[in-house]
N, C-alpha and C positions, 0 to 999 in steps of 0.2 A: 592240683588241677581240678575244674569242675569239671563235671560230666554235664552232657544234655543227650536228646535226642530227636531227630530232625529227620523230615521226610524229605529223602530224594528221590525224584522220580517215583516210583513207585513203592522203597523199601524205606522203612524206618531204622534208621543208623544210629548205635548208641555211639555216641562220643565223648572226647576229652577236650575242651578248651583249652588251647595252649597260648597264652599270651604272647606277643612281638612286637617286632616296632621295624616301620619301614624305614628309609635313608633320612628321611626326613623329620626321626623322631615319632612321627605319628602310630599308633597304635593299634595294631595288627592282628588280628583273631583267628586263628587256626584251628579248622576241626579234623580230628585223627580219631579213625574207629579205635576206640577200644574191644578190649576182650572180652565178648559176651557171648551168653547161647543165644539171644536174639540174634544176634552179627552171624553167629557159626554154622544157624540153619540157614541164612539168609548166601554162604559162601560170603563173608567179608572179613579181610585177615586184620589181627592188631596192626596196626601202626599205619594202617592203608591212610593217605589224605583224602579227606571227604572235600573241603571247600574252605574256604577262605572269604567269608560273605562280607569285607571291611574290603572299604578301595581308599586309596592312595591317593588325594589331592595337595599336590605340594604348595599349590597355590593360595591354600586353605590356612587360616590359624585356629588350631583348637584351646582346649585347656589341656591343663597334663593328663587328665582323666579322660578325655571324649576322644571317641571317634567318628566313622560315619560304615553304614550300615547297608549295604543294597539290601533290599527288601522284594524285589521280583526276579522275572525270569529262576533259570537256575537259583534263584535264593528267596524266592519266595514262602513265607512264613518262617525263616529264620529267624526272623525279628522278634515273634512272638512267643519261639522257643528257647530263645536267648533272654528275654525279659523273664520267663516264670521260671526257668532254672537260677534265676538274681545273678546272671553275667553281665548282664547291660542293664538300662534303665533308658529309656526313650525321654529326651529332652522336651519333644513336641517341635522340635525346628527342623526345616529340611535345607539342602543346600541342593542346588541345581549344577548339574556339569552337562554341556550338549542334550541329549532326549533324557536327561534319565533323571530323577531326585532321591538323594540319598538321606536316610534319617539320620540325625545325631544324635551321640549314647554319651552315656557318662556310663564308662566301666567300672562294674565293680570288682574284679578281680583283682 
């Protein structure tokens, strides 16, 4: 698993990217703190779920390698922390669901 590390809220979370896949195949990214002294003075235990910044459009066709990426509110600069740890790579295309637009990744994990 890669690591990265991602600001929420106010604390920077070292984590593990754990790859998935939702019902529909499509490709699911999981972040779990890992074990660190960053994490230990911050009170953040191993295995705690940090977020899950990939949404689920069943109505969508990807490749076998993409997915889609929220990149604001609660997951704001995810995107950016996930492309320079080389977990994702941003395709440049977005796909719209109701208010929001989602980017598309080609995963490298």
């Amino acid at each position: 698993m890669k690591a990265v590390r991602v600001k929420v809220g106010g604390a920077m979370i070292d984590c593990v990217v754990q790859k998935a896949q939702y019902g529909n195949n499509q490709i699911a990214l999981l972040l779990i703190a890992q074990h660190s002294t960053n994490n230990e003075t911050q009170g953040i235990f191993p295995g705690m779920p940090v977020g899950k910044p990939t949404v689920c459009l069943p109505e969508q066709s990807f490749a076998p390698n993409e997915t889609i990426i929220k990149d604001c509110d609660e997951y704001a600069g995810f995107l950016d922390a996930l492309e320079q740890a080389e977990i994702v790579k941003a395709t440049g295309r977005e796909i719209s669901s109701g208010y929001v637009s989602y980017k598309v990744v080609d995963v490298l994990i």
